[in-house]
Biopython code that builds the backbone (N, CA, C, O; Angstrom):
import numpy as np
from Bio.PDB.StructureBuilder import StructureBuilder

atoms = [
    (1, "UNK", "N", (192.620, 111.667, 104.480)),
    (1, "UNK", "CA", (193.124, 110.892, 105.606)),
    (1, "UNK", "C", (192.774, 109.415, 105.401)),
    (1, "UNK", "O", (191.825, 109.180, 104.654)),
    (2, "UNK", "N", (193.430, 108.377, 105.977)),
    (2, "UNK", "CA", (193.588, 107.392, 105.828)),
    (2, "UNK", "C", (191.923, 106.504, 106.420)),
    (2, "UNK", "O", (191.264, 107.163, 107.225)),
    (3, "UNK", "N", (191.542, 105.577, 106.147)),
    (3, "UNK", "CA", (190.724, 105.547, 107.046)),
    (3, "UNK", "C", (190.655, 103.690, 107.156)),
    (3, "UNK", "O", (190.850, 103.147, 106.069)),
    (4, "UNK", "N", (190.492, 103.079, 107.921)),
    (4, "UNK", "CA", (190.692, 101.679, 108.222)),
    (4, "UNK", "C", (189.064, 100.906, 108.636)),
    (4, "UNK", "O", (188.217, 101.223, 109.471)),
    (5, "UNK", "N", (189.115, 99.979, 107.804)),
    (5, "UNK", "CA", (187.705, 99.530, 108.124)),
    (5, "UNK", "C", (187.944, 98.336, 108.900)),
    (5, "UNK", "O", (188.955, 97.942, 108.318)),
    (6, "UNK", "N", (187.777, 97.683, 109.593)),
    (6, "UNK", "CA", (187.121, 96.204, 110.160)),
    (6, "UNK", "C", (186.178, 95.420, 109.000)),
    (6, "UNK", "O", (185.008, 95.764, 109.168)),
    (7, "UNK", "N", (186.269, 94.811, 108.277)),
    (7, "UNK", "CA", (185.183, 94.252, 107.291)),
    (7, "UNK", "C", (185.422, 93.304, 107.062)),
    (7, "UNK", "O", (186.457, 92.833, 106.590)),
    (8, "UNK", "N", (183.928, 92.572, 107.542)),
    (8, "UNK", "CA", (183.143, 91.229, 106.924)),
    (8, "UNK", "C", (182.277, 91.258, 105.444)),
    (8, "UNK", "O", (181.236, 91.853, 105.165)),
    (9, "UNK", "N", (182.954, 90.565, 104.800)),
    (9, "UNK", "CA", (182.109, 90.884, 103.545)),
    (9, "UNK", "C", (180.775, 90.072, 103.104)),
    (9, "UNK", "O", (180.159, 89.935, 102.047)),
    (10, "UNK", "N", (180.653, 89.669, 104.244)),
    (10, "UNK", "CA", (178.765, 88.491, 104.561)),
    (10, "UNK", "C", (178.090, 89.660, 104.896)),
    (10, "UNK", "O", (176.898, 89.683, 104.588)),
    (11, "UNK", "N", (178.597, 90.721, 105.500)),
    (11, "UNK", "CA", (177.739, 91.633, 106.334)),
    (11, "UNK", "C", (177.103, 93.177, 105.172)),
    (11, "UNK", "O", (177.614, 94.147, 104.614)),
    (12, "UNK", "N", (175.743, 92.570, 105.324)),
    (12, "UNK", "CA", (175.308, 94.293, 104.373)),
    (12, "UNK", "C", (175.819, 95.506, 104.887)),
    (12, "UNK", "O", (176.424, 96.306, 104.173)),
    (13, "UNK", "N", (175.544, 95.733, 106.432)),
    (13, "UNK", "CA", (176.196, 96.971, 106.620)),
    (13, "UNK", "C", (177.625, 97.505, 106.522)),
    (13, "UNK", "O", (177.929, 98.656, 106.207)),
    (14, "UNK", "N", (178.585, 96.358, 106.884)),
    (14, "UNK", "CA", (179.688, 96.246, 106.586)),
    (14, "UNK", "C", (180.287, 97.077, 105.141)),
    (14, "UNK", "O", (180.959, 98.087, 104.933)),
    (15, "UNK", "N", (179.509, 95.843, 104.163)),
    (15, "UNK", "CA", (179.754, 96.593, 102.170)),
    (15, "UNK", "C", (179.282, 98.086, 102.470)),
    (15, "UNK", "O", (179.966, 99.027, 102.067)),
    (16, "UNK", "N", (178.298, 98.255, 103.065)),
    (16, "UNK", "CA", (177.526, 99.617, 102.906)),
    (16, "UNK", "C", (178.881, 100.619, 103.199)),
    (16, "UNK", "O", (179.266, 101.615, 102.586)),
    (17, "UNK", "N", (179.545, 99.789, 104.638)),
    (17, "UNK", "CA", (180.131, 101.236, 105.222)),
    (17, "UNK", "C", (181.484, 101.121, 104.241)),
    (17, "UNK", "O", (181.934, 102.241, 103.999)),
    (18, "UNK", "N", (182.112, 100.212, 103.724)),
    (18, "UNK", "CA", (183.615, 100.311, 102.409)),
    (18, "UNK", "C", (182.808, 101.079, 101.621)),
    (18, "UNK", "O", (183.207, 102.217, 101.371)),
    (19, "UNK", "N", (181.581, 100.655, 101.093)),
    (19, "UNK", "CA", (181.511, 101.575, 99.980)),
    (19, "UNK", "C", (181.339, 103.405, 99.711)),
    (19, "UNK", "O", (181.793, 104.280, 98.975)),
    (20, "UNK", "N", (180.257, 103.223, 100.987)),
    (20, "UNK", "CA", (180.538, 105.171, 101.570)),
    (20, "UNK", "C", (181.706, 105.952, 101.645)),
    (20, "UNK", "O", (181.841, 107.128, 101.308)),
    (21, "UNK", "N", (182.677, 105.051, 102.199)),
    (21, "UNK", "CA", (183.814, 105.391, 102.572)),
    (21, "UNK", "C", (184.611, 105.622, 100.893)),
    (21, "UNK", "O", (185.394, 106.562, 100.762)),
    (22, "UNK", "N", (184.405, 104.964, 100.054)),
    (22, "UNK", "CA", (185.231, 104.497, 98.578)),
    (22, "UNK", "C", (184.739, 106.108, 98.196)),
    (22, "UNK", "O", (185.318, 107.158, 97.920)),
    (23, "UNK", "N", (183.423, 105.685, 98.339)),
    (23, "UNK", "CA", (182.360, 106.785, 97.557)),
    (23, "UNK", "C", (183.131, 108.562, 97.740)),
    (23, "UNK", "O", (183.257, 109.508, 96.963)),
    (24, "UNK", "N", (183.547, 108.293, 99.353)),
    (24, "UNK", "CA", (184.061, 109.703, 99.922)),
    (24, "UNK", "C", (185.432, 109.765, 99.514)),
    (24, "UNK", "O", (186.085, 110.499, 100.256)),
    (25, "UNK", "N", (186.202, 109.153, 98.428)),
    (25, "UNK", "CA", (187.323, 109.259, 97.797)),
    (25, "UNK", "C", (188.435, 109.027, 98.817)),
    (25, "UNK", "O", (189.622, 109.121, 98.501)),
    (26, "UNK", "N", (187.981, 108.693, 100.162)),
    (26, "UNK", "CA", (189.281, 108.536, 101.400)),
    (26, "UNK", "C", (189.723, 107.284, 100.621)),
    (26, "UNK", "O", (189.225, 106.594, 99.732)),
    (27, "UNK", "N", (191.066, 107.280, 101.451)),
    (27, "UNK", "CA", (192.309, 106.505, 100.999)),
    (27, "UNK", "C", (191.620, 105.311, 102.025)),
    (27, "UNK", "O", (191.387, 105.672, 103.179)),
    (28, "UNK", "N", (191.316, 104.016, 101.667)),
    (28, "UNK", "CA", (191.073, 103.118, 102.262)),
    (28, "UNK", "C", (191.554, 101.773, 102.618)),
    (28, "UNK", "O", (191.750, 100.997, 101.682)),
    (29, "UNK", "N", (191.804, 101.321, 103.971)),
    (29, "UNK", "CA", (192.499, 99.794, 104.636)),
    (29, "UNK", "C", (191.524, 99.044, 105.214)),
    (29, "UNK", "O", (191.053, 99.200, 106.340)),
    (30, "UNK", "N", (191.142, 97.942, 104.127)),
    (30, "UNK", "CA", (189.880, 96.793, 104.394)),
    (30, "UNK", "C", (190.916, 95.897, 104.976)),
    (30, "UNK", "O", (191.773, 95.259, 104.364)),
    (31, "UNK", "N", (190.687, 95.955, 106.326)),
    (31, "UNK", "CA", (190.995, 94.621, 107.142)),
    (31, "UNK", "C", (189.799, 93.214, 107.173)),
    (31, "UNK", "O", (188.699, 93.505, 107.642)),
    (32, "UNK", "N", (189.952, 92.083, 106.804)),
    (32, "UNK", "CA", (188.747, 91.046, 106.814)),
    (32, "UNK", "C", (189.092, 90.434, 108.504)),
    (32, "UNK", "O", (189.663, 89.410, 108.877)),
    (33, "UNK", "N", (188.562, 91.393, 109.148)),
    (33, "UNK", "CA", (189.035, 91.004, 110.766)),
    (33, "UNK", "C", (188.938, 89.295, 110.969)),
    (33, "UNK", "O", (189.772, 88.643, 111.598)),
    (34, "UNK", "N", (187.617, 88.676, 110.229)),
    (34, "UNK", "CA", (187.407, 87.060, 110.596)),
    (34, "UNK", "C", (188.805, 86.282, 109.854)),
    (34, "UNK", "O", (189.025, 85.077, 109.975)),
    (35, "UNK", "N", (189.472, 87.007, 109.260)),
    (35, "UNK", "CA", (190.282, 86.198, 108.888)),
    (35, "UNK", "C", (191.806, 86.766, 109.261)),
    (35, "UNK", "O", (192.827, 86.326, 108.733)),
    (36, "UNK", "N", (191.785, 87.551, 110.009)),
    (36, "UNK", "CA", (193.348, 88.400, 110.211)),
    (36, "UNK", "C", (193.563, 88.074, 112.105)),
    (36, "UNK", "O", (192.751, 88.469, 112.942)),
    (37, "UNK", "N", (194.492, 87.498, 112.340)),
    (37, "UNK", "CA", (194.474, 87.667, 114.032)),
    (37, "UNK", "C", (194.400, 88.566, 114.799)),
    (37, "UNK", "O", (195.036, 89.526, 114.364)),
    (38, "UNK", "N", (193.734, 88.848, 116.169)),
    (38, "UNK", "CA", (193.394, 90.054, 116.524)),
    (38, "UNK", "C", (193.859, 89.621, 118.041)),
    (38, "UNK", "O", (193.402, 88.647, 118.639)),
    (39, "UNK", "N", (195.074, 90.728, 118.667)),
    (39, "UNK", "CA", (195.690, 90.507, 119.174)),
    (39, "UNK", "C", (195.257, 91.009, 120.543)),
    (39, "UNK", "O", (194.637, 92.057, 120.361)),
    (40, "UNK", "N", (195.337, 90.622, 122.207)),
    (40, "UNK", "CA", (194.579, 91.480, 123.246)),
    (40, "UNK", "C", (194.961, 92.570, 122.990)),
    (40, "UNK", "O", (194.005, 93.344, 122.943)),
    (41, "UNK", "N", (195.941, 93.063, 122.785)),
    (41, "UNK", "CA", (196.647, 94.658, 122.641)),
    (41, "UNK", "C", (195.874, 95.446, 121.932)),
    (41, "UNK", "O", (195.597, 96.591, 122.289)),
    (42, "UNK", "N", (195.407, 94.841, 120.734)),
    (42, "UNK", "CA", (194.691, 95.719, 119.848)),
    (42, "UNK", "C", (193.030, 95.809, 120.300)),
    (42, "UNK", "O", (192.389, 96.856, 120.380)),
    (43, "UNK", "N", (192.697, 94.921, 120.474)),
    (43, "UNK", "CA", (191.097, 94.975, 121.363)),
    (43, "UNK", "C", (191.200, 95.952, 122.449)),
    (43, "UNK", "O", (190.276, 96.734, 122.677)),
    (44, "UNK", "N", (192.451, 95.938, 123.233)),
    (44, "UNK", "CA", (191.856, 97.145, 124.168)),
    (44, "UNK", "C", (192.661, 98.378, 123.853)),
    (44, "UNK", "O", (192.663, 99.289, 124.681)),
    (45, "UNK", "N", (193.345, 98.493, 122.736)),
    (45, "UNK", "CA", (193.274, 99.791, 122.157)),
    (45, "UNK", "C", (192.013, 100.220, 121.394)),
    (45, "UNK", "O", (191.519, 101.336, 121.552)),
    (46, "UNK", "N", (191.457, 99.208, 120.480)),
    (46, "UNK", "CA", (190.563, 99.818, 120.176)),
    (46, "UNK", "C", (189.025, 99.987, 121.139)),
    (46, "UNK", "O", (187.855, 100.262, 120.874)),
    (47, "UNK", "N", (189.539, 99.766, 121.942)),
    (47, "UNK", "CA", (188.607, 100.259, 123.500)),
    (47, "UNK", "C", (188.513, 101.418, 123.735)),
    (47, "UNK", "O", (187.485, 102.089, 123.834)),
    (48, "UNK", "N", (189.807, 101.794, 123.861)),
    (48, "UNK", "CA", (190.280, 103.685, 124.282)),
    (48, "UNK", "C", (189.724, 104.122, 122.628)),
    (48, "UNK", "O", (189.323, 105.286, 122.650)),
    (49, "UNK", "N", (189.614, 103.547, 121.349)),
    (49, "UNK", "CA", (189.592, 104.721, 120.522)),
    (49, "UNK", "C", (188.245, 104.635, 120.627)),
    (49, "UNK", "O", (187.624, 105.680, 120.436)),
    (50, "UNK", "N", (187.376, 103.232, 120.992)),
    (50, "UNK", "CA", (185.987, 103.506, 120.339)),
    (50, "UNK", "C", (185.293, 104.237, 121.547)),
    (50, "UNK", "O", (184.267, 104.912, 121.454)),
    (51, "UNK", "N", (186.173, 103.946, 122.954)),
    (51, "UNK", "CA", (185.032, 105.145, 123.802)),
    (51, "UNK", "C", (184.412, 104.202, 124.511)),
    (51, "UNK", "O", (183.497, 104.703, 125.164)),
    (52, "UNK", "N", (184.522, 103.003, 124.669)),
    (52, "UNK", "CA", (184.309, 102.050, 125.163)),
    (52, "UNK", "C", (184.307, 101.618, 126.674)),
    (52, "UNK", "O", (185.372, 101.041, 126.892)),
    (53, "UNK", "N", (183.511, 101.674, 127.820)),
    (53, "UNK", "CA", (184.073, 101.345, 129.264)),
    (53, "UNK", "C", (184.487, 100.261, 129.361)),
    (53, "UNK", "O", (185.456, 99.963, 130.060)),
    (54, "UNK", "N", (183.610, 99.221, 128.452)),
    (54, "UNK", "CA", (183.407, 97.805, 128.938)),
    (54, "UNK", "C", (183.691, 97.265, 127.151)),
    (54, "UNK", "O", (183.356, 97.776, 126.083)),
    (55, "UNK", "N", (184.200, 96.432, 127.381)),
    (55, "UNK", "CA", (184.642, 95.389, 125.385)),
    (55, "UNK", "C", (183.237, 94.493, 125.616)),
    (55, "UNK", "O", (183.058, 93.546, 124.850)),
    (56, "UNK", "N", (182.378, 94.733, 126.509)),
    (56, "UNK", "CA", (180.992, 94.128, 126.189)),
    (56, "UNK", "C", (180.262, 95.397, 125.288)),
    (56, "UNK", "O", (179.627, 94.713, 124.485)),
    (57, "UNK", "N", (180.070, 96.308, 125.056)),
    (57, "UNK", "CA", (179.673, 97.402, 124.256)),
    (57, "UNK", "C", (179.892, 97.159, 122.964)),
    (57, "UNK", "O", (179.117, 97.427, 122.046)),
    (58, "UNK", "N", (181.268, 96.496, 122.858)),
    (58, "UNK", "CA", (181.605, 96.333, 121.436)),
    (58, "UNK", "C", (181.160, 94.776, 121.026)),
    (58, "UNK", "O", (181.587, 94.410, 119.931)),
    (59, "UNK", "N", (180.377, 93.844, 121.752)),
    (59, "UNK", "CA", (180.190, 92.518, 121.594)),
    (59, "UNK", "C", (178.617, 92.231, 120.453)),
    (59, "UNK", "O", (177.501, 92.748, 120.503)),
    (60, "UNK", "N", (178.956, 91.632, 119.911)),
    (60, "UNK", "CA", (177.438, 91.139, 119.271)),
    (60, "UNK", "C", (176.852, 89.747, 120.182)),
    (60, "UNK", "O", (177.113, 88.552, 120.046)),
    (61, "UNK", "N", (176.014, 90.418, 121.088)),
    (61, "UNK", "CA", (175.351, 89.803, 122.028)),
    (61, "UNK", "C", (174.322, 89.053, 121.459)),
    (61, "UNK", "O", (173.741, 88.304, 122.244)),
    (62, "UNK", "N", (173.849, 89.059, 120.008)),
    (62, "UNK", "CA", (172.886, 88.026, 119.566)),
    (62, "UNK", "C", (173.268, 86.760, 118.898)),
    (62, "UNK", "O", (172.570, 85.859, 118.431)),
    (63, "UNK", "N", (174.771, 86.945, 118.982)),
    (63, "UNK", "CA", (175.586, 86.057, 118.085)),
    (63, "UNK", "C", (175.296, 84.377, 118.873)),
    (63, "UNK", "O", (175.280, 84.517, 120.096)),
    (64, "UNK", "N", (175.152, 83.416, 118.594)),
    (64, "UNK", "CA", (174.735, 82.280, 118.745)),
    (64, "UNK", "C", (176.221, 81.607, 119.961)),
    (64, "UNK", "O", (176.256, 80.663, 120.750)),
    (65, "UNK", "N", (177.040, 82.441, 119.642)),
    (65, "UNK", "CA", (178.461, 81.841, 120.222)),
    (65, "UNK", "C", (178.411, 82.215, 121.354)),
    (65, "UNK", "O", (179.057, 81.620, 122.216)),
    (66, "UNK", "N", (177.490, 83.496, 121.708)),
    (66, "UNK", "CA", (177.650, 84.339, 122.561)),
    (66, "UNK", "C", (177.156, 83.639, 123.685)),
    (66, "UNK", "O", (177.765, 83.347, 124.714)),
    (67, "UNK", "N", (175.492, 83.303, 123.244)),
    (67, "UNK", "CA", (174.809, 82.469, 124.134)),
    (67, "UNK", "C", (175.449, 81.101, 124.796)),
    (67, "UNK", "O", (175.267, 80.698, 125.945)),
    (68, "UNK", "N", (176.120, 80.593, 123.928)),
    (68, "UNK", "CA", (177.274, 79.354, 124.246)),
    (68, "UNK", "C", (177.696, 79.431, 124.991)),
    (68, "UNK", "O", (177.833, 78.460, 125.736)),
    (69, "UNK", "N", (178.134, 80.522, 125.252)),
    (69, "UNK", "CA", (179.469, 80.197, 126.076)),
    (69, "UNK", "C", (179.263, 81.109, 127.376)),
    (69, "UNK", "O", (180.030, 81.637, 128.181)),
    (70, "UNK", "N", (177.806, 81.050, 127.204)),
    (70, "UNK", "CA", (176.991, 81.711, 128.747)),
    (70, "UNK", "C", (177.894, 83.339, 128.920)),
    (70, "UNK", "O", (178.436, 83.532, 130.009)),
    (71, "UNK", "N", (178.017, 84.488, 127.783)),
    (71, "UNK", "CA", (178.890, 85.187, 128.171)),
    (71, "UNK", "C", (178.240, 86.357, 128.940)),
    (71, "UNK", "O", (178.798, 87.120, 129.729)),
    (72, "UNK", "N", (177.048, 86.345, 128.581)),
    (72, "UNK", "CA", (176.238, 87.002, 129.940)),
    (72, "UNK", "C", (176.071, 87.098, 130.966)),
    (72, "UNK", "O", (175.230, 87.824, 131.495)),
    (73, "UNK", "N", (176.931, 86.297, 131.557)),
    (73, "UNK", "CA", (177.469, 86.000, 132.988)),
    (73, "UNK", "C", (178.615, 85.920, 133.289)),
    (73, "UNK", "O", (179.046, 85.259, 134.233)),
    (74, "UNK", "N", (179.364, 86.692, 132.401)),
    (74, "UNK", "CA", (180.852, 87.154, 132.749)),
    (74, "UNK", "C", (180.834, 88.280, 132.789)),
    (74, "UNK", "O", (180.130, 88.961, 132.043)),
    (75, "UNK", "N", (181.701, 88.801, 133.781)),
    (75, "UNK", "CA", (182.307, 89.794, 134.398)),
    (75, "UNK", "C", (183.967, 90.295, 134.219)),
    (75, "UNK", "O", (184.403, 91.439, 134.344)),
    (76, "UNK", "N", (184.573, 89.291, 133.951)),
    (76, "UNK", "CA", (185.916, 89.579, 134.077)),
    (76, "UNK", "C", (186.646, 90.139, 132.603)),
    (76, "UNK", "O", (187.382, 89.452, 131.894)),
    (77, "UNK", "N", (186.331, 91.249, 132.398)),
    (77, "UNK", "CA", (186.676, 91.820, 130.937)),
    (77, "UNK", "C", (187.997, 90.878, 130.149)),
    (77, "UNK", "O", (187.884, 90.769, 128.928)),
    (78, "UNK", "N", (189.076, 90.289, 130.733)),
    (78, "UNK", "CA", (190.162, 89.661, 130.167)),
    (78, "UNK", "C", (189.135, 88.096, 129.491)),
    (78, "UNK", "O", (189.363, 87.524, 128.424)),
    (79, "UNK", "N", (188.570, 87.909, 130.012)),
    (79, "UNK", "CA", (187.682, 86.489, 129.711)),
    (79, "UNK", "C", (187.074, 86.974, 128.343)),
    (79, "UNK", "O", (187.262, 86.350, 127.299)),
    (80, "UNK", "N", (186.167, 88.388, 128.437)),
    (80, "UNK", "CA", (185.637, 88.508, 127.479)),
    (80, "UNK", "C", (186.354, 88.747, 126.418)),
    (80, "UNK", "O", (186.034, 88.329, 125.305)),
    (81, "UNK", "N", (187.444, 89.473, 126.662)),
    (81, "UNK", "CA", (188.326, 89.698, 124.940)),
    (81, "UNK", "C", (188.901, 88.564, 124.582)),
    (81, "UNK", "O", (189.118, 88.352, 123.389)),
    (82, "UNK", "N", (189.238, 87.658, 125.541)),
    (82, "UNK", "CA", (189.726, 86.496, 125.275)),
    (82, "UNK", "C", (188.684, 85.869, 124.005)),
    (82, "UNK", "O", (189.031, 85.740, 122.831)),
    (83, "UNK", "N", (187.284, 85.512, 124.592)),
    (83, "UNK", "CA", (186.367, 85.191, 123.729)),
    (83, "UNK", "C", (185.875, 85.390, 122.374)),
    (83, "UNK", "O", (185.460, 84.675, 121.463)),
    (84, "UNK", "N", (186.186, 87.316, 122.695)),
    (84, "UNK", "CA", (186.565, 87.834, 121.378)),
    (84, "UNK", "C", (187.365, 87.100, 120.421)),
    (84, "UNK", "O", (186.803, 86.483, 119.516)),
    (85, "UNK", "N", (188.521, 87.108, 120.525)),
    (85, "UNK", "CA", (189.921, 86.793, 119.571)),
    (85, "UNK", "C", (189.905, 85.489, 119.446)),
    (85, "UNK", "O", (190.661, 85.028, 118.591)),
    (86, "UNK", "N", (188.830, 84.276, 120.458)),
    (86, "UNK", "CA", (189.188, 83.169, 119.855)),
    (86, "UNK", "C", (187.668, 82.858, 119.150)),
    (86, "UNK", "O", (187.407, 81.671, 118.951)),
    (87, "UNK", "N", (186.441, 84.101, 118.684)),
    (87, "UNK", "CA", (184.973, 84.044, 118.256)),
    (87, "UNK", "C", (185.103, 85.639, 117.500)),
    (87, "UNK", "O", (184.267, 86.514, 117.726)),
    (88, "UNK", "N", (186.138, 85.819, 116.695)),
    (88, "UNK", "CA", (185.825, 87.005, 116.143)),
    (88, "UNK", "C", (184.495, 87.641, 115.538)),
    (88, "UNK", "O", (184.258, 88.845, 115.433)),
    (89, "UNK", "N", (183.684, 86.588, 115.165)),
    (89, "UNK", "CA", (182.079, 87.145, 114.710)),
    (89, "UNK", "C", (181.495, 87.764, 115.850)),
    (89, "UNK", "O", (180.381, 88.257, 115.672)),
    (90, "UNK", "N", (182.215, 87.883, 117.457)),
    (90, "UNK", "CA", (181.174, 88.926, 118.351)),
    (90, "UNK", "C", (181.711, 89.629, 118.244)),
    (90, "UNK", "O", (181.996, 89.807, 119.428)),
    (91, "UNK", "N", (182.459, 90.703, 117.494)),
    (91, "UNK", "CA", (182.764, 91.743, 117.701)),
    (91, "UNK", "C", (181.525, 92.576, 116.248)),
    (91, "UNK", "O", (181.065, 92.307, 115.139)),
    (92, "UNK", "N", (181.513, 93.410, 117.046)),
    (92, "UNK", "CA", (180.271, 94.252, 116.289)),
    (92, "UNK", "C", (181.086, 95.197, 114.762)),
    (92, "UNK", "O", (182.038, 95.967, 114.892)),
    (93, "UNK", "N", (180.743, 95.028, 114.087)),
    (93, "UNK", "CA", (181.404, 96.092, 112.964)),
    (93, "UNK", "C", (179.922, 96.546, 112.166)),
    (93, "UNK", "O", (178.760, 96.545, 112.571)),
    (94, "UNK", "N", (180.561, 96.944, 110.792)),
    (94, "UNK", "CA", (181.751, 97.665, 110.874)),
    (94, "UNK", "C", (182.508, 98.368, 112.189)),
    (94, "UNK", "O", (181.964, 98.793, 113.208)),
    (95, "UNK", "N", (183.663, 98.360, 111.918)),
    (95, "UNK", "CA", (184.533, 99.198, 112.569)),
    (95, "UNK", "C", (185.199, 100.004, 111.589)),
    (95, "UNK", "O", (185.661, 99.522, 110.554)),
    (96, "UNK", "N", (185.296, 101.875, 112.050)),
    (96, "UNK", "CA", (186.417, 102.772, 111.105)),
    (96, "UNK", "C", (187.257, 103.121, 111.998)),
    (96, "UNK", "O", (187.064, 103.336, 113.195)),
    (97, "UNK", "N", (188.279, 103.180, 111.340)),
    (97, "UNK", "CA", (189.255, 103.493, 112.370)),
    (97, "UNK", "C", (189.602, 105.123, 111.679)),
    (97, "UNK", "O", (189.397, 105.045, 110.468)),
    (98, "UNK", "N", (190.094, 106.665, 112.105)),
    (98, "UNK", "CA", (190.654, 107.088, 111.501)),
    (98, "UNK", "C", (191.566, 107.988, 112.486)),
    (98, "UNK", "O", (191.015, 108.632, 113.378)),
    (99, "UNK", "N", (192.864, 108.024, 112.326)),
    (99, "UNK", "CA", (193.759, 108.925, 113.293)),
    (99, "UNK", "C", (193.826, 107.568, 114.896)),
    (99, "UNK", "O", (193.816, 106.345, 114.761)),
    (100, "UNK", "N", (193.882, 108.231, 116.056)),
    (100, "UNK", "CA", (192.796, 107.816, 117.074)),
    (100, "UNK", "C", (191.524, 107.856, 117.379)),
    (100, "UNK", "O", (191.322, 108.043, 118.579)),
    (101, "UNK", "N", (190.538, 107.741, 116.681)),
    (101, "UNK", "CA", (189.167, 107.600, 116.755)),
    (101, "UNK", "C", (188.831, 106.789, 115.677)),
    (101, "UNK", "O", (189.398, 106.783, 114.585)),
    (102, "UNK", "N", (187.091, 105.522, 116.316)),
    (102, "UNK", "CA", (187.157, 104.693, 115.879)),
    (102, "UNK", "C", (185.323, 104.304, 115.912)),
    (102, "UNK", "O", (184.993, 103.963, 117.048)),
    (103, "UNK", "N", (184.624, 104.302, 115.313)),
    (103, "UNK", "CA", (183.490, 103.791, 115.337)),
    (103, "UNK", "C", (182.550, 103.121, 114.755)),
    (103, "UNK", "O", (182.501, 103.295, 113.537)),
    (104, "UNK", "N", (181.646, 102.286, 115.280)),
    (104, "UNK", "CA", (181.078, 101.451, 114.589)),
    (104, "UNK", "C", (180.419, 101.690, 113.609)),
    (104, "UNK", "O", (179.639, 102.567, 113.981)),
    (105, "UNK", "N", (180.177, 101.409, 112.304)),
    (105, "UNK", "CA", (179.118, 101.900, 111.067)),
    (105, "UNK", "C", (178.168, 101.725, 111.549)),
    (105, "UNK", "O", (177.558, 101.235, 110.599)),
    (106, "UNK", "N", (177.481, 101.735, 112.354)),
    (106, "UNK", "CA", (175.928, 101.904, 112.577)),
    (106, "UNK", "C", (175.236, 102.931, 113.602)),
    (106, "UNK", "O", (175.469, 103.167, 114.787)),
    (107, "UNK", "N", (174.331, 103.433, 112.732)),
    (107, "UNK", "CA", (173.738, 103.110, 111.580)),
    (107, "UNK", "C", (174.600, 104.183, 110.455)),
    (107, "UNK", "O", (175.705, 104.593, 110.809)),
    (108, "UNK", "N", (174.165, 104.508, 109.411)),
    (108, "UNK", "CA", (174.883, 104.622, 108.030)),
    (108, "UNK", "C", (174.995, 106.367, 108.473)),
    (108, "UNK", "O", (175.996, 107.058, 108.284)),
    (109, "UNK", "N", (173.745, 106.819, 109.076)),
    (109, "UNK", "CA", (174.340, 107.937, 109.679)),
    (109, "UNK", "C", (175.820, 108.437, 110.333)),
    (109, "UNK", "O", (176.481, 109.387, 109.912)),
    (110, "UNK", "N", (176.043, 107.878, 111.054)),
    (110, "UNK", "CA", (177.584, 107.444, 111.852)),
    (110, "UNK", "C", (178.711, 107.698, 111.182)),
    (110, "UNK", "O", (179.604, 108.447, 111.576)),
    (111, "UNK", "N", (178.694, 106.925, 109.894)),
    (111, "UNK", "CA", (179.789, 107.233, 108.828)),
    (111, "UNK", "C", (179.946, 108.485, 108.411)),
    (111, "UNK", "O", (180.993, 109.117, 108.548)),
    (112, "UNK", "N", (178.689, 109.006, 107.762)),
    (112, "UNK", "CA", (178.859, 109.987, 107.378)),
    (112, "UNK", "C", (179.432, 111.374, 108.065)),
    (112, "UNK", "O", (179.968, 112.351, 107.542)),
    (113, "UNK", "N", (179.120, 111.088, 109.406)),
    (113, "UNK", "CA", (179.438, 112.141, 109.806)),
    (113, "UNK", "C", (180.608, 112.030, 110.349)),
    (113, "UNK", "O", (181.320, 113.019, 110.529)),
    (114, "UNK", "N", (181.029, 110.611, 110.742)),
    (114, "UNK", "CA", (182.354, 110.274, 111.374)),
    (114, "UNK", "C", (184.240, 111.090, 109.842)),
    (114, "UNK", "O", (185.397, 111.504, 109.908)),
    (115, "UNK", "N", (183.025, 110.744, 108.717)),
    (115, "UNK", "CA", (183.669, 111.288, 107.362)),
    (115, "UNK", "C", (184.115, 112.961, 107.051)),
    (115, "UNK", "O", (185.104, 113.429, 106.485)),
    (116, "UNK", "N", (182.945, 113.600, 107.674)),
    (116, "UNK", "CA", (183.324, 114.681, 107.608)),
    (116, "UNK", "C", (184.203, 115.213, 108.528)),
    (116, "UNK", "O", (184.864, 116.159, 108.100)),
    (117, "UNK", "N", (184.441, 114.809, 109.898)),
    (117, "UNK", "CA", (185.296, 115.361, 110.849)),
    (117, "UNK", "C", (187.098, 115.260, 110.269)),
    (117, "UNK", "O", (188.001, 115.700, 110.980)),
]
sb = StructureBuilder()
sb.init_structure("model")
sb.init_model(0)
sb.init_chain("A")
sb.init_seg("    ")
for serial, (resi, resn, name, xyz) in enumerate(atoms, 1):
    if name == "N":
        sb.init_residue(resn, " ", resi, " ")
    sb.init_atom(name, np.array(xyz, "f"), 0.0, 1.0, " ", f" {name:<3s}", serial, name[0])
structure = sb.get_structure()
């Protein structure tokens, strides 16, 4: 089965999770999300696949941009994906995508088992 990554290639866990994935002979789609546009449609689809209530779950809350732009004090989920798509480094990855289901590589456990299903 096909399987779709989200990947930053600055990020160790990121390489870790393409390469598990290579390793598991799946047919693989490296998206470099920081450099591909990411559209609201697709942020809150990949909401419903990752299981997500809130697109703050999926945020990297230590990210320096994050603190910027005071996003800890937003509430209004359209604000936050907004923030997303125009600060793609808060979105947390890896991301796999496979079928409809979708989850973050972490930790390295995750993959593996996300691999066998």
């Amino acid at each position: 089965m096909q399987i779709t990554i989200w990947h930053n290639p600055r990020c160790s866990k990121s390489r870790e999770a393409v390469k598990l994935v290579e390793e598991a002979n799946s047919q693989t789609d490296v998206v470099k999300y920081l450099d591909t546009p990411i559209t609201k449609e697709t942020i809150k689809e990949m909401l419903q696949m990752l299981d997500f209530s809130s697109v703050r779950e999926w945020m990297r809350t230590t990210e320096a941009v994050y603190k910027e732009l005071d996003l800890k004090n937003i509430t209004d989920e359209d604000v936050l994906i907004e923030a997303m798509i125009q600060n793609p480094k808060l979105i947390q990855r890896p991301v796999l995508i496979k079928g409809n289901k979708a989850i973050i590589g972490r930790p390295v456990s995750a993959i593996e088992e996300f691999l066998k299903d």
